[in-house]
Backbone of each chain as nested JSON, in Angstrom:
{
  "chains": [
    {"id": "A", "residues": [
      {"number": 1, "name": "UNK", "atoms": {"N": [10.985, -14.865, -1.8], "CA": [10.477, -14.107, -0.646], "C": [9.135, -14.698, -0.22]}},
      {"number": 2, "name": "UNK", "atoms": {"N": [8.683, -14.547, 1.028], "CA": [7.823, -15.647, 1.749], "C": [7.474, -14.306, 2.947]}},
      {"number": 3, "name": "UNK", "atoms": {"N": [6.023, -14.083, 3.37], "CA": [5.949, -13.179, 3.7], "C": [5.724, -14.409, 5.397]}},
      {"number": 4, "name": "UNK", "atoms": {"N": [6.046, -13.511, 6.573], "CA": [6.122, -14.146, 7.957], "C": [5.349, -13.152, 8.836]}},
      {"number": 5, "name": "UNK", "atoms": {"N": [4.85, -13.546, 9.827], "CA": [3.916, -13.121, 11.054], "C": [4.898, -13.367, 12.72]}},
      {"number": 6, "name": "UNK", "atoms": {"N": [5.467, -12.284, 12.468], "CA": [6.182, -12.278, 13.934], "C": [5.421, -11.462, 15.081]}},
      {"number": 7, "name": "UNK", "atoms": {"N": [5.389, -11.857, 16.34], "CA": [4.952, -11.213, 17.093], "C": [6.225, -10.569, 18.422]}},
      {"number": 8, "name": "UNK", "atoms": {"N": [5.938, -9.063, 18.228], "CA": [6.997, -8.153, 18.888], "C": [6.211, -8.093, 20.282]}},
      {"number": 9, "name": "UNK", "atoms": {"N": [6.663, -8.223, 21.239], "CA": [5.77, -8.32, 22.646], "C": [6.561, -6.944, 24.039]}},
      {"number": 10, "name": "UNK", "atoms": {"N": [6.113, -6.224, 24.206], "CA": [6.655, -5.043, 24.752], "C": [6.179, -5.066, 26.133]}},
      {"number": 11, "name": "UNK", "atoms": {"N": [7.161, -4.932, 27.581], "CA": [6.726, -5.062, 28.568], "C": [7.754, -4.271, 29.582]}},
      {"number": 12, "name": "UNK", "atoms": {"N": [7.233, -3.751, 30.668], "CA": [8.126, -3.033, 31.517], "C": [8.8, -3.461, 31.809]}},
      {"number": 13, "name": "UNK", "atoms": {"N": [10.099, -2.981, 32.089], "CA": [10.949, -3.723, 32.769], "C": [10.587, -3.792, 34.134]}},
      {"number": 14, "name": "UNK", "atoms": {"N": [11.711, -5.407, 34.408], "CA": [11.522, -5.787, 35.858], "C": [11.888, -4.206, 37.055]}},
      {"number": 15, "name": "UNK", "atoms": {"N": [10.515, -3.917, 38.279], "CA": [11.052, -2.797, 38.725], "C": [10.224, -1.517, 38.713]}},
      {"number": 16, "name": "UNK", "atoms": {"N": [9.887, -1.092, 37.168], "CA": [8.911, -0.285, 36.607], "C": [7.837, -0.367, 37.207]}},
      {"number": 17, "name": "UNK", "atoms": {"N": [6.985, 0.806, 37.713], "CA": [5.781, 1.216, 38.125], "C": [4.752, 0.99, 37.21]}},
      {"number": 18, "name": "UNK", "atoms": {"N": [4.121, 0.102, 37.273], "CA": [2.855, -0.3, 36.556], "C": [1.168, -0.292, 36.775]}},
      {"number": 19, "name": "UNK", "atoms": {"N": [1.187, 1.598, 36.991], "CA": [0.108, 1.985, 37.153], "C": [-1.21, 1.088, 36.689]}},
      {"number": 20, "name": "UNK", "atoms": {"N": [-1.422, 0.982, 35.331], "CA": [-2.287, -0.094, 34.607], "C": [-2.967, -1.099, 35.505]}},
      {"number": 21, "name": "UNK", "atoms": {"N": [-1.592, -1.793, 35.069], "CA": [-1.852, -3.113, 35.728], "C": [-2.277, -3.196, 37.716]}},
      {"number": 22, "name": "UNK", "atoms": {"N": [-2.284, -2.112, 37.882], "CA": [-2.434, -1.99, 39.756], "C": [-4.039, -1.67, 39.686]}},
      {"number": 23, "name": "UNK", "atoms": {"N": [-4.116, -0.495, 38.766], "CA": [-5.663, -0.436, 38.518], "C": [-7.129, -1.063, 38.356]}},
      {"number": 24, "name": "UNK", "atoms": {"N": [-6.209, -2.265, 37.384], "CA": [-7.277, -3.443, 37.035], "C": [-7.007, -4.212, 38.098]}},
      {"number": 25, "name": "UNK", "atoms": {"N": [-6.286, -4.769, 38.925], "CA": [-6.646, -5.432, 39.92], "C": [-6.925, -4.623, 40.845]}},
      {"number": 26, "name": "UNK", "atoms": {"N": [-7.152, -3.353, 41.197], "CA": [-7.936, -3.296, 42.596], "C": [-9.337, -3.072, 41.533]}},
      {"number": 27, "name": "UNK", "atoms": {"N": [-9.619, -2.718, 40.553], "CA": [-10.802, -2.979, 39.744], "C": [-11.616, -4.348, 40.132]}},
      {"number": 28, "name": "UNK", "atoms": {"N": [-10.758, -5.255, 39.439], "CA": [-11.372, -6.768, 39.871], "C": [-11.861, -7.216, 41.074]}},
      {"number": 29, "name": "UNK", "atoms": {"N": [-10.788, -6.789, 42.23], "CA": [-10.822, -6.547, 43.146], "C": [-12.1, -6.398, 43.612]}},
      {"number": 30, "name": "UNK", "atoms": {"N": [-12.722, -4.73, 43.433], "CA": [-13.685, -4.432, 43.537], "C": [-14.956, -4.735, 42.68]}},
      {"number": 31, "name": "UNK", "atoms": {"N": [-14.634, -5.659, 42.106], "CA": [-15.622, -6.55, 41.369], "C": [-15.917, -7.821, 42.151]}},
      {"number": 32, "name": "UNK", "atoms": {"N": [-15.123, -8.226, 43.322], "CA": [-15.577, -8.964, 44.624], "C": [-14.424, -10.395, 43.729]}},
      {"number": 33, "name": "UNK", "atoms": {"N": [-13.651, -10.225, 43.267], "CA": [-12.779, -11.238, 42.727], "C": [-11.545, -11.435, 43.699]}},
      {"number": 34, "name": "UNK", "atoms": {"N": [-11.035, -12.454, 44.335], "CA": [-10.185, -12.276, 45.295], "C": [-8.556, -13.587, 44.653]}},
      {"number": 35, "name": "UNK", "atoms": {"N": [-7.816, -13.17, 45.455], "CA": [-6.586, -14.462, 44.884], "C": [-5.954, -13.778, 44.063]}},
      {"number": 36, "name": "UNK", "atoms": {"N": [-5.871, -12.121, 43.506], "CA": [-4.952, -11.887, 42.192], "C": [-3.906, -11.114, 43.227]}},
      {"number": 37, "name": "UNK", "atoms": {"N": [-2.767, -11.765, 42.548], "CA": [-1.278, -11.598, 43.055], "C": [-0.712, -10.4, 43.042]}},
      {"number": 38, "name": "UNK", "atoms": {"N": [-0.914, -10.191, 41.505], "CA": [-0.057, -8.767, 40.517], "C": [-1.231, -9.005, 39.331]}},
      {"number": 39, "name": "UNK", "atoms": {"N": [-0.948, -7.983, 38.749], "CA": [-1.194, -7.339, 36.932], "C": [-0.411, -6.763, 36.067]}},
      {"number": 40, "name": "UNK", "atoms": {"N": [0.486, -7.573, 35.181], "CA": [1.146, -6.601, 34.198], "C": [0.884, -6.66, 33.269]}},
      {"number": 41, "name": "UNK", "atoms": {"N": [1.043, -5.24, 32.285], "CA": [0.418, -5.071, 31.268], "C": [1.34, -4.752, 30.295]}},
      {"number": 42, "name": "UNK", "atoms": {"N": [1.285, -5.115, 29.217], "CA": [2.113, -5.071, 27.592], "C": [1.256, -4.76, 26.614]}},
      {"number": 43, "name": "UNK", "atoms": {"N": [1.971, -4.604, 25.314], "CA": [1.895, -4.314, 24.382], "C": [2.298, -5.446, 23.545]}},
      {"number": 44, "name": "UNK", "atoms": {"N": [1.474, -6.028, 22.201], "CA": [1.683, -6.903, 21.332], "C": [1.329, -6.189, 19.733]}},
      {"number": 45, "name": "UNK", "atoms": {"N": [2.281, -6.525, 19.243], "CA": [2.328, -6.218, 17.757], "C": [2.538, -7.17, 16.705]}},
      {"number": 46, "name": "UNK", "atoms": {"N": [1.662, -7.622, 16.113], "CA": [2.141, -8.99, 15.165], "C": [2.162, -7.866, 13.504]}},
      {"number": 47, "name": "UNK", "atoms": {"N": [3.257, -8.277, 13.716], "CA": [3.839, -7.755, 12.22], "C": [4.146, -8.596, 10.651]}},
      {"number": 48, "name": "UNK", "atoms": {"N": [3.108, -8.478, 10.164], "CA": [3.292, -9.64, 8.617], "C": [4.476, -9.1, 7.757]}},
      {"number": 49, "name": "UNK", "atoms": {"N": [5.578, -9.584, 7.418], "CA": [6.36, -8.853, 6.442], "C": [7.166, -10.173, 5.612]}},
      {"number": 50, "name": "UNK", "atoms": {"N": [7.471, -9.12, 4.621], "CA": [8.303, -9.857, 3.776], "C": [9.843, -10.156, 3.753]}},
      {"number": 51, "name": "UNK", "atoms": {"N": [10.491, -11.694, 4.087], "CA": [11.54, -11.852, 3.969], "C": [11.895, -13.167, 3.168]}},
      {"number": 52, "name": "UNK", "atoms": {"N": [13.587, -12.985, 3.183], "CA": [13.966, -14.415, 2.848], "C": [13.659, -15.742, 3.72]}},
      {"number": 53, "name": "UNK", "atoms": {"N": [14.024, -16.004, 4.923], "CA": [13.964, -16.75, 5.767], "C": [13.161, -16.068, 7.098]}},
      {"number": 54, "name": "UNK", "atoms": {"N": [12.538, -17.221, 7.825], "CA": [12.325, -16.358, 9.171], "C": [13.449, -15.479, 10.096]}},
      {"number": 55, "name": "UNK", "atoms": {"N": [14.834, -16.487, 9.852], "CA": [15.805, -15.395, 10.973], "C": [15.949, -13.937, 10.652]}},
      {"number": 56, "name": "UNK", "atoms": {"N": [15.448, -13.737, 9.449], "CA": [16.047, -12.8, 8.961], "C": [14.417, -11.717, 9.067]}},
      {"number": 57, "name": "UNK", "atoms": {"N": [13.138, -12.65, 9.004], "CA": [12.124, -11.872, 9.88], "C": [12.037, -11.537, 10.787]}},
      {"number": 58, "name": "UNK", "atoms": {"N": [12.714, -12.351, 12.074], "CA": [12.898, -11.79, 13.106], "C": [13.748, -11.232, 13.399]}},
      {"number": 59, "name": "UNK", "atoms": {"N": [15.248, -11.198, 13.17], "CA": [16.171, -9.927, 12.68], "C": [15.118, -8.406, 12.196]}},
      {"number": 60, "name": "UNK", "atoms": {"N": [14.21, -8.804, 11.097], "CA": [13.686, -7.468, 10.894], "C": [13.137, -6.299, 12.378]}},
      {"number": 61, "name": "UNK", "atoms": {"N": [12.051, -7.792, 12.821], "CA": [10.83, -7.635, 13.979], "C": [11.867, -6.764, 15.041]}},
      {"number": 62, "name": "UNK", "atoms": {"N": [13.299, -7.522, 15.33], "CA": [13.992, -7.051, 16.778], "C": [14.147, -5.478, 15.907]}},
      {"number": 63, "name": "UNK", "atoms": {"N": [14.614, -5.067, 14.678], "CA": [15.315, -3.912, 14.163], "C": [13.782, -2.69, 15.03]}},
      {"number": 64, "name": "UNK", "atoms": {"N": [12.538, -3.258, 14.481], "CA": [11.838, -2.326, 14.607], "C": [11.17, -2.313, 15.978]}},
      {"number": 65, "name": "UNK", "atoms": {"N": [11.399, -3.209, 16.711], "CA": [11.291, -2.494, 18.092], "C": [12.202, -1.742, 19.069]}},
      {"number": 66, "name": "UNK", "atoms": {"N": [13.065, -2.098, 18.642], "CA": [14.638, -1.305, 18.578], "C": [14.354, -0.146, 18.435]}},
      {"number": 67, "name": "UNK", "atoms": {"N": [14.157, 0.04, 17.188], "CA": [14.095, 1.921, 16.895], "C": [12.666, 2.457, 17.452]}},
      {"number": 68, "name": "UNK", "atoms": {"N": [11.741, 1.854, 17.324], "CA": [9.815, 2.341, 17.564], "C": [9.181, 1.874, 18.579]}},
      {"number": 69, "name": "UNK", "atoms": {"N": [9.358, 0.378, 18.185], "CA": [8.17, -0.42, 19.513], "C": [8.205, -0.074, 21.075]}},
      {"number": 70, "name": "UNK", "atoms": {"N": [9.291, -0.161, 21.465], "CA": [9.549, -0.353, 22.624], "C": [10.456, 0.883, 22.859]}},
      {"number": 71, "name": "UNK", "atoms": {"N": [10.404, 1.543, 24.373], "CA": [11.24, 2.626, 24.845], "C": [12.448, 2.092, 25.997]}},
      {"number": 72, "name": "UNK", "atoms": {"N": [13.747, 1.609, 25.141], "CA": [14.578, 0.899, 25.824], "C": [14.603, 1.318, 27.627]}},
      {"number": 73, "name": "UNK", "atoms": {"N": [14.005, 2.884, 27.978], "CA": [14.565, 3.051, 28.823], "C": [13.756, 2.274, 30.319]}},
      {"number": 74, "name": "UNK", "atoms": {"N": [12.221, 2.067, 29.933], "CA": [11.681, 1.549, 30.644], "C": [10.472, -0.161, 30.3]}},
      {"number": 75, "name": "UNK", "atoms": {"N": [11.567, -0.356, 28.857], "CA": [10.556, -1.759, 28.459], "C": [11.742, -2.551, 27.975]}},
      {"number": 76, "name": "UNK", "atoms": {"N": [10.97, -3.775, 27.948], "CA": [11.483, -4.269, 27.058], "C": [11.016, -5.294, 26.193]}},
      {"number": 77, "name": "UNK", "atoms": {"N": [11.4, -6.341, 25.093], "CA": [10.574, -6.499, 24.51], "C": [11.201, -8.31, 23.799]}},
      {"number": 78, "name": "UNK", "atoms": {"N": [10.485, -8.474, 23.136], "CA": [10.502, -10.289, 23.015], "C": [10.231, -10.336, 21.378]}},
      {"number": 79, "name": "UNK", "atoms": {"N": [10.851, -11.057, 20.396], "CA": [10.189, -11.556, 19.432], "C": [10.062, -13.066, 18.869]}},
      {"number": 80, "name": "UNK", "atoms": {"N": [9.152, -13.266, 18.442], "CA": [8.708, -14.504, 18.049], "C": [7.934, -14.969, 16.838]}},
      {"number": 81, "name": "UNK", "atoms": {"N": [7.748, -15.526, 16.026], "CA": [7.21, -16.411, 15.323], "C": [5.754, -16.628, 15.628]}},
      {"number": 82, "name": "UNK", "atoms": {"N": [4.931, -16.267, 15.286], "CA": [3.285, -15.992, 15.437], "C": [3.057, -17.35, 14.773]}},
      {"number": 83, "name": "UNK", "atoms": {"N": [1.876, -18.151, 15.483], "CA": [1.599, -19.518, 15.34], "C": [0.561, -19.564, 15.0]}}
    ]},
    {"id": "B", "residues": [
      {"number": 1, "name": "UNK", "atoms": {"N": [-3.659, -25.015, 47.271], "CA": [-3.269, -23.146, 46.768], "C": [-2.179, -22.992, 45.951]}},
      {"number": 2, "name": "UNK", "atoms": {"N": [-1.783, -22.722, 44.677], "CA": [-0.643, -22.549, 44.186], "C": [-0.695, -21.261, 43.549]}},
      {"number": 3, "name": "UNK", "atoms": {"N": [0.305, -20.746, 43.157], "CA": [0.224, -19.627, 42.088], "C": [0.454, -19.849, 40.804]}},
      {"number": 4, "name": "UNK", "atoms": {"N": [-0.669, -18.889, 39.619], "CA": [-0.011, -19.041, 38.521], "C": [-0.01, -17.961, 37.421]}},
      {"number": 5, "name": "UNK", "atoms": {"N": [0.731, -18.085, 36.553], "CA": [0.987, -17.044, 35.709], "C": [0.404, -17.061, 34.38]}},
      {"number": 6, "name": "UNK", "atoms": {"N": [-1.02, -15.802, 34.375], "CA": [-1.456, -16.588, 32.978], "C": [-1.456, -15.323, 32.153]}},
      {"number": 7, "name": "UNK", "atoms": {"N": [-1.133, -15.668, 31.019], "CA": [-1.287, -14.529, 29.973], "C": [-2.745, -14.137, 29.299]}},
      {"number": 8, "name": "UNK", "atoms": {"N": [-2.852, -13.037, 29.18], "CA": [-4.383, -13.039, 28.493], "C": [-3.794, -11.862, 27.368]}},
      {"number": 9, "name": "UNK", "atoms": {"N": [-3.985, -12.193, 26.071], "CA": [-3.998, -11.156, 24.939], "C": [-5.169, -10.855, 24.556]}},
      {"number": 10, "name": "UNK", "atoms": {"N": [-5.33, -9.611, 24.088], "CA": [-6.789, -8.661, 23.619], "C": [-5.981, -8.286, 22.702]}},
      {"number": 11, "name": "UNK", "atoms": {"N": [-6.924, -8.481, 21.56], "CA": [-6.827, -7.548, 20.35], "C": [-8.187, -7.585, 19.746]}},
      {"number": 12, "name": "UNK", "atoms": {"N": [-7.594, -6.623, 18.332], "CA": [-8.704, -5.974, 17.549], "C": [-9.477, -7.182, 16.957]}},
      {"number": 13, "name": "UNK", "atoms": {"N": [-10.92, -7.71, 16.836], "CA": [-11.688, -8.94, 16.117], "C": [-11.153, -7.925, 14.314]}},
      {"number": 14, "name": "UNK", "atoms": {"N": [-10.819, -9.74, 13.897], "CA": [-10.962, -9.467, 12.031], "C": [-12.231, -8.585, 11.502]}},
      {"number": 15, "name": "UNK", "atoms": {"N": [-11.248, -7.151, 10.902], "CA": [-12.328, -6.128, 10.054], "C": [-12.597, -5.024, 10.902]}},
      {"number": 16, "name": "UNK", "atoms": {"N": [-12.127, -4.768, 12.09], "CA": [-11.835, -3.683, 13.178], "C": [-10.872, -3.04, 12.65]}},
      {"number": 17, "name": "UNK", "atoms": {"N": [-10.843, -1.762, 12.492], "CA": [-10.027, -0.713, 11.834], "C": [-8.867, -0.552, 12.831]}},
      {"number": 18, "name": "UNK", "atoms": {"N": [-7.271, -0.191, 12.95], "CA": [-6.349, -0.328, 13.353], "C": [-5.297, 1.072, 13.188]}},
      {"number": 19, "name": "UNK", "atoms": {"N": [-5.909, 1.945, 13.711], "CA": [-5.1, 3.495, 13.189], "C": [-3.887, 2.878, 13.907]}},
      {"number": 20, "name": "UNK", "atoms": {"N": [-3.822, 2.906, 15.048], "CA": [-2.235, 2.737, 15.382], "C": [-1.511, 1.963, 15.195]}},
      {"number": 21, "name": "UNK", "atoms": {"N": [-2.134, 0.754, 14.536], "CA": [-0.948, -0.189, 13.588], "C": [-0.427, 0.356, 12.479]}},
      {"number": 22, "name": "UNK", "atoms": {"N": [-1.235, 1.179, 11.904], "CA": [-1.342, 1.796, 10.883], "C": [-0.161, 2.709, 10.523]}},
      {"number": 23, "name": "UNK", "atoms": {"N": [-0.091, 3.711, 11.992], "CA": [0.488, 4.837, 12.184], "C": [2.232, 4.009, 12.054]}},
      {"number": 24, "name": "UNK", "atoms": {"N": [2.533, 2.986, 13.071], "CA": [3.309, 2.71, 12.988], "C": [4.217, 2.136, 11.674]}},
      {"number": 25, "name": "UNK", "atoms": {"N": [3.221, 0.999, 11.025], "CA": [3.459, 0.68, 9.353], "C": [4.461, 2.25, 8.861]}},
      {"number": 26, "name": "UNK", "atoms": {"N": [3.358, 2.754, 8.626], "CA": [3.948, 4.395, 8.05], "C": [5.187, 5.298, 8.597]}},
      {"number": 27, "name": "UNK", "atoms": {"N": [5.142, 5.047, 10.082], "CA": [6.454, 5.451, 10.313], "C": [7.826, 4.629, 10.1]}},
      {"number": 28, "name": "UNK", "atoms": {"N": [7.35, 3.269, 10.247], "CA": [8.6, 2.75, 9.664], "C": [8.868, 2.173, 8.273]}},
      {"number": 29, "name": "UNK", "atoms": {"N": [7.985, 2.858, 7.571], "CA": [8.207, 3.167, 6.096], "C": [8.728, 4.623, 5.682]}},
      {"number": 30, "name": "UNK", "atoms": {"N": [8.251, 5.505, 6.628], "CA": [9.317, 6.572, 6.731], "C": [10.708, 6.649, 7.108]}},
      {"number": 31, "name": "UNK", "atoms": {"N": [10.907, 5.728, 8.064], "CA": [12.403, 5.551, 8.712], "C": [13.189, 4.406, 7.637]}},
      {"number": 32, "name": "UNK", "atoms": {"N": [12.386, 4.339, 6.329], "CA": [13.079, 3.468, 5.289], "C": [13.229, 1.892, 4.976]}},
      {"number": 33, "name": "UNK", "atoms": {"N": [12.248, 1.826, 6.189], "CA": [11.694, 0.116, 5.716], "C": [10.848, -0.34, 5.014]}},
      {"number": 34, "name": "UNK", "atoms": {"N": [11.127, -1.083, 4.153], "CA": [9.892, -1.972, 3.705], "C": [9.525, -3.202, 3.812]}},
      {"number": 35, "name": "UNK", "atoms": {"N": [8.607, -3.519, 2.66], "CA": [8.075, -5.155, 2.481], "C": [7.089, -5.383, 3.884]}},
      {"number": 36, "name": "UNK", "atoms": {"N": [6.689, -4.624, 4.763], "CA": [6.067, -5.19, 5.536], "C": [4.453, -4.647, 5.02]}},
      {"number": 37, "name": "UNK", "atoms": {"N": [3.979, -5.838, 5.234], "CA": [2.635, -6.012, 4.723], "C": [1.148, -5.269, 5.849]}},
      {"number": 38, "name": "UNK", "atoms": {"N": [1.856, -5.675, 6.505], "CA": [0.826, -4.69, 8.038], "C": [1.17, -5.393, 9.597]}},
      {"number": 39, "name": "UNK", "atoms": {"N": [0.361, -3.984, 10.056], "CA": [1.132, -4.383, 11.219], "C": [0.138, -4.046, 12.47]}},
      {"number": 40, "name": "UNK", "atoms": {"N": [-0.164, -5.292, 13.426], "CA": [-2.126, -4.841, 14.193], "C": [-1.259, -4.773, 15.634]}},
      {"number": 41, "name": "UNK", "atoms": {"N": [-2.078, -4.409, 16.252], "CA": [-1.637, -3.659, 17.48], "C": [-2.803, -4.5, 18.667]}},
      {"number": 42, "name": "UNK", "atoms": {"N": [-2.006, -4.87, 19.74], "CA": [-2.713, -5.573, 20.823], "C": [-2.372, -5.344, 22.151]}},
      {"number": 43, "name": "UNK", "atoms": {"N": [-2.885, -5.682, 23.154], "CA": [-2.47, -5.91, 24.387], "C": [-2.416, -6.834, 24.954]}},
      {"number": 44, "name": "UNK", "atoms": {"N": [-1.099, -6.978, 26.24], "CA": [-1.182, -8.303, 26.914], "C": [-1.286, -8.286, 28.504]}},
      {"number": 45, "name": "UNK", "atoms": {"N": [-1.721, -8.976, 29.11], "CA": [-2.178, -8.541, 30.837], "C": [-1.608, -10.235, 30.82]}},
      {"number": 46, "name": "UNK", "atoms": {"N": [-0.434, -9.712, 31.894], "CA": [-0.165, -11.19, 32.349], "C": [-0.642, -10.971, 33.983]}},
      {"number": 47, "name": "UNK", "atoms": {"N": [-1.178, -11.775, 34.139], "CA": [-2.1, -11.753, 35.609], "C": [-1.192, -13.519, 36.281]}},
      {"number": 48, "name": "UNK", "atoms": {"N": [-0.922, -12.489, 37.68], "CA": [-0.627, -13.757, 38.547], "C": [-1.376, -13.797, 39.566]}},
      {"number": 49, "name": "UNK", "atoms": {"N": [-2.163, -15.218, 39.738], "CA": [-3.625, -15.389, 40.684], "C": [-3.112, -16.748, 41.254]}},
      {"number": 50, "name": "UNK", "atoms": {"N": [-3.513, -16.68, 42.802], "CA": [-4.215, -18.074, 43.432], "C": [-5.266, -19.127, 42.511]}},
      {"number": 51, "name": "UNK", "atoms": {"N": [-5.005, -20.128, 42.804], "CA": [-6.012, -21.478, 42.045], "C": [-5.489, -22.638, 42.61]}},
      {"number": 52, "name": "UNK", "atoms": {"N": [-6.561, -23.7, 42.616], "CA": [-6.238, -25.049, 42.762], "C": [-5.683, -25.9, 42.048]}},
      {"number": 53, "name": "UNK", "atoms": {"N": [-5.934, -25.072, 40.649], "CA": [-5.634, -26.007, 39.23], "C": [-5.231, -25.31, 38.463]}},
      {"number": 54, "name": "UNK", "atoms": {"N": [-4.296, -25.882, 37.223], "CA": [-4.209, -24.318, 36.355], "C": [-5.461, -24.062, 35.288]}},
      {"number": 55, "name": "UNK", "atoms": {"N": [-6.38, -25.33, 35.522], "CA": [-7.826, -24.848, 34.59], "C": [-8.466, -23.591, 35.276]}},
      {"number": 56, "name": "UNK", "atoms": {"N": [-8.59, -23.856, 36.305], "CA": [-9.121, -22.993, 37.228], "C": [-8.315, -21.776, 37.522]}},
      {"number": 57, "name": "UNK", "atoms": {"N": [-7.089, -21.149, 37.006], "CA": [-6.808, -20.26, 37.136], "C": [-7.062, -19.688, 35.342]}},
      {"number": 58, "name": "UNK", "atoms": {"N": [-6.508, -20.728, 34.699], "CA": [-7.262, -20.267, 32.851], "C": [-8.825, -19.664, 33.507]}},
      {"number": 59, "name": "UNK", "atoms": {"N": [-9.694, -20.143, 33.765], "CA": [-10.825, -20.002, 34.214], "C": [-11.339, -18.648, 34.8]}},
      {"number": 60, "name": "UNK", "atoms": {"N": [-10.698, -18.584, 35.506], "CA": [-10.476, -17.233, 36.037], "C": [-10.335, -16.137, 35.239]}},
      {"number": 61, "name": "UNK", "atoms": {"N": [-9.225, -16.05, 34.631], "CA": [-8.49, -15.217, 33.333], "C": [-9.192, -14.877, 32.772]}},
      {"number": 62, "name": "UNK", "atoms": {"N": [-10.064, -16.195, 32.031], "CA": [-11.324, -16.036, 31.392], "C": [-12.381, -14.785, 31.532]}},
      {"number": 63, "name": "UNK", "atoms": {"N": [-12.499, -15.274, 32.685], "CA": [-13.634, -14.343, 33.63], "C": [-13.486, -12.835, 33.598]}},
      {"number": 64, "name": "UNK", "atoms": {"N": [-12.167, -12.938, 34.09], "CA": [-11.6, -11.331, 33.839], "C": [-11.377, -10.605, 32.582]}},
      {"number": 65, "name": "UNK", "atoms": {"N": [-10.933, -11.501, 31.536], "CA": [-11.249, -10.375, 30.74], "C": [-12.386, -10.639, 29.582]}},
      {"number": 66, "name": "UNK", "atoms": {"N": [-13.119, -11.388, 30.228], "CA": [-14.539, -11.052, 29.436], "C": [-15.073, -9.666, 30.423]}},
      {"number": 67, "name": "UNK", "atoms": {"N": [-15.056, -9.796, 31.574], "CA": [-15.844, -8.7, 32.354], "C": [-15.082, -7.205, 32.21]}},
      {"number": 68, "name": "UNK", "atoms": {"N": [-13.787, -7.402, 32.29], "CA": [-13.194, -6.053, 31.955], "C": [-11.691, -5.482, 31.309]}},
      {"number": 69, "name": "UNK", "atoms": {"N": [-11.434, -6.778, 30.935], "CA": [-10.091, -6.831, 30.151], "C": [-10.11, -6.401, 28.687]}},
      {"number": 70, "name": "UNK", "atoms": {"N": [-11.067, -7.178, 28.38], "CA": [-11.463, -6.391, 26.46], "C": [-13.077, -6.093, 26.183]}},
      {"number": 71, "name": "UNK", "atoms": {"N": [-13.003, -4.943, 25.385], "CA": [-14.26, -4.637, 24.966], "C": [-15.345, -5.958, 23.667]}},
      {"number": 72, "name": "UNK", "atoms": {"N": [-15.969, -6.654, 24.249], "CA": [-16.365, -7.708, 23.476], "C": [-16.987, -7.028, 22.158]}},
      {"number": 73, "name": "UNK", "atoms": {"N": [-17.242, -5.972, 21.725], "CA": [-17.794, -4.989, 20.611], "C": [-16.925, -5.254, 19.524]}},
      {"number": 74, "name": "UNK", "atoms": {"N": [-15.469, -4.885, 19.934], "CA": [-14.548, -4.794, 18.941], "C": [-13.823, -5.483, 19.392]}},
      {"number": 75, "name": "UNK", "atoms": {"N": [-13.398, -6.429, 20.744], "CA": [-11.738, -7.343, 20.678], "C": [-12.366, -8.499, 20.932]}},
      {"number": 76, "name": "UNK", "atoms": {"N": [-11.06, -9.496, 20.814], "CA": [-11.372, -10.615, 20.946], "C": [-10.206, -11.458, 21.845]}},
      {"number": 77, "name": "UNK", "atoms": {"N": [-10.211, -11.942, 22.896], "CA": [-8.809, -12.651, 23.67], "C": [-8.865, -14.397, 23.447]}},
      {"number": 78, "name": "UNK", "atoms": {"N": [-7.628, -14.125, 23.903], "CA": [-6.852, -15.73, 24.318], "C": [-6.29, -15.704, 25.425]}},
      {"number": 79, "name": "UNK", "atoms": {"N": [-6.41, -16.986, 26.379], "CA": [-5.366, -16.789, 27.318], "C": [-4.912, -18.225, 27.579]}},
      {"number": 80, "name": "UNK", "atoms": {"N": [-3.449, -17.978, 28.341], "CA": [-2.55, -19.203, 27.664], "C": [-2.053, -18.954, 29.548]}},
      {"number": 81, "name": "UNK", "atoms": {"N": [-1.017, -20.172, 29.655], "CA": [-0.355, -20.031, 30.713], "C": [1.207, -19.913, 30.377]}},
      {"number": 82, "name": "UNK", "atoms": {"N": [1.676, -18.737, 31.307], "CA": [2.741, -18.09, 30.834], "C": [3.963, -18.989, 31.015]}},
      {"number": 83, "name": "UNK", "atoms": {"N": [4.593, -19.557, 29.847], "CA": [5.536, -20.278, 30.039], "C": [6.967, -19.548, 30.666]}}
    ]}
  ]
}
């Protein structure tokens, strides 16, 4: 066993109202910053755990955003191998 | 003028306390998982901006979330261009 650093990355789906992210750019905005397009905003979770192999870390990483990380009905979410 | 897509992550600087990584660890040690060693909690702002260059839109990014993207007290960012 070999412990791994995956990173679970959580984001609205395409569509979703992204209060947040509208905020900070008329923020910036009004910070006299001009040229910003959009703002979206996520959630990142790097999770250290213990497995046999990485597939089987990231098998873990997808299990637990599956059930916790992420709310299928309006996100969704990415995993990866933390570098 | 082009557009580009850059990612900026904020998280907690090493030795910043982490309740809601925390919280989560514990719940999915309640829901019967283990071996995971910990688990830190971040945010990601993918910002799409005007630039001439993509330094100059990194540059930018920069700008933004030193001024209001993360609290320099306790986080610390990166920003990358969104592949």
């Amino acid at each position: 066993m070999s412990y791994f650093k995956i990173n679970v990355e959580v984001r609205l789906k395409k569509g979703v109202h992204d209060p947040q992210g509208e905020t900070i750019k008329r923020a910036l905005e009004n910070l006299g910053y001009s040229g910003i397009k959009s703002i979206n905003t996520g959630k990142v979770f790097t999770i250290k755990l213990e497995a046999e192999t990485e597939e089987q870390a990231l098998q873990a990483a997808r299990i637990y955003a599956d059930r916790l990380l992420a709310n299928p009905v309006i996100e969704e979410f990415t995993v990866e191998k933390r570098t």
